[in-house]
C-alpha positions in Angstrom: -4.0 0.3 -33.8 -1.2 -1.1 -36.0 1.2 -3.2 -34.2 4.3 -1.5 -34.0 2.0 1.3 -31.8 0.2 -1.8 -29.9 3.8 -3.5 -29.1 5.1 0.0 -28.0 2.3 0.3 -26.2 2.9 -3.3 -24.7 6.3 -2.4 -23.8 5.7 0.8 -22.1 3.0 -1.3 -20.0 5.6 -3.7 -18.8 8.0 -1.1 -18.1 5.5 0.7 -15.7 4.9 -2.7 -14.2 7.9 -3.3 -13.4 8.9 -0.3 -12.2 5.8 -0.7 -9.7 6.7 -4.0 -8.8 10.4 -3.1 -8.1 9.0 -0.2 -5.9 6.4 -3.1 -3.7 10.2 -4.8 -3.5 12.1 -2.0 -1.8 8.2 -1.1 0.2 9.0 -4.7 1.6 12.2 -4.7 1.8 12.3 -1.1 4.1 9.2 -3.1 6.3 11.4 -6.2 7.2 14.2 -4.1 7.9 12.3 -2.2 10.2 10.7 -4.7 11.9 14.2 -5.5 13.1 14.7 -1.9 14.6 13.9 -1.1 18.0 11.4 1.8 17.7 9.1 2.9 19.7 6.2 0.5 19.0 3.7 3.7 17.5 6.1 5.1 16.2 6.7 1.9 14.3 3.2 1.6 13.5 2.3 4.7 12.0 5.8 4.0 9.8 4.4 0.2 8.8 0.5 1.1 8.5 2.1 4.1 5.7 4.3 2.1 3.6 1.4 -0.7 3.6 -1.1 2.0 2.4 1.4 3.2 0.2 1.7 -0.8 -1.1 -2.0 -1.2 -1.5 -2.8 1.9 -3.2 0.4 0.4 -5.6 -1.4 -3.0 -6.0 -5.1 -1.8 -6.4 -3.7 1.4 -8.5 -1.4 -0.9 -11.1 -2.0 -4.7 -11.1 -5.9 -4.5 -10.5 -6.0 -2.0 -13.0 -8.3 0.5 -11.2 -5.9 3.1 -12.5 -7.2 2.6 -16.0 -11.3 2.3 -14.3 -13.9 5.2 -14.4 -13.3 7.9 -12.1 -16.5 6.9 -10.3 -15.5 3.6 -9.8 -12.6 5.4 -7.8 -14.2 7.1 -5.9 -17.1 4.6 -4.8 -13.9 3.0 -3.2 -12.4 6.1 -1.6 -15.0 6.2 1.2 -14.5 2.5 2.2 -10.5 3.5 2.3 -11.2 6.4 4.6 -13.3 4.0 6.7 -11.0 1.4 7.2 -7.7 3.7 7.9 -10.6 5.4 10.4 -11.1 2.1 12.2 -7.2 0.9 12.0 -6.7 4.3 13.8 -9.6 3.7 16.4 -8.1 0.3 17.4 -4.6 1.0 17.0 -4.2 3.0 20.9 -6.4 -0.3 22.3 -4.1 -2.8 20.7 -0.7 -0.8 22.3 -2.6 -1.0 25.3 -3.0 -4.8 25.4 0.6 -5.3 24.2 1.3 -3.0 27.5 -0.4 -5.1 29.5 1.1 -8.0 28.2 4.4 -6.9 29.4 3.1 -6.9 33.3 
């Protein structure tokens, strides 16, 4: 690759990555802002459990680079997402219970 191409290239790259990293800004931004709201406490959580998906998938997509990976690499990892958002969604109507019972 000559270098006027690989320097394009380069500059294109930290375009995107700022772009992504300006987007994880606002992500966090719109979460603390929220936390100061008074919503109703799932409705909260299935807003703040999105936007953090939304953030990881960002993170792991961008600045760990699986976006440029193997498509099986991908999808050796989409099973172990789909477990964990199973689990989070499991627990999540135990935890609002204890956080009810906390208020007795």
């Amino acid at each position: 690759m000559s270098a006027p191409a690989e320097q394009a290239h380069q500059e294109a790259s930290r375009k995107l990555f700022m772009v992504v990293w300006v987007s994880l800004l606002v992500l966090t931004g719109v979460e603390v802002f929220l936390a100061y709201e008074n919503l109703e406490v799932k409705l909260m959580l299935i807003i703040l459990m999105t936007l953090s998906i939304v953030k990881a998938s960002l993170i792991i997509s961008y600045f760990m680079h699986l976006r440029y990976e193997r498509r099986s690499l991908a999808l050796t990892l989409i099973p172990a997402l789909v477990f964990v958002v199973g689990m989070m969604l499991v627990l999540f109507p135990d935890s609002v219970r204890l956080s009810q019972m906390r208020l007795k």
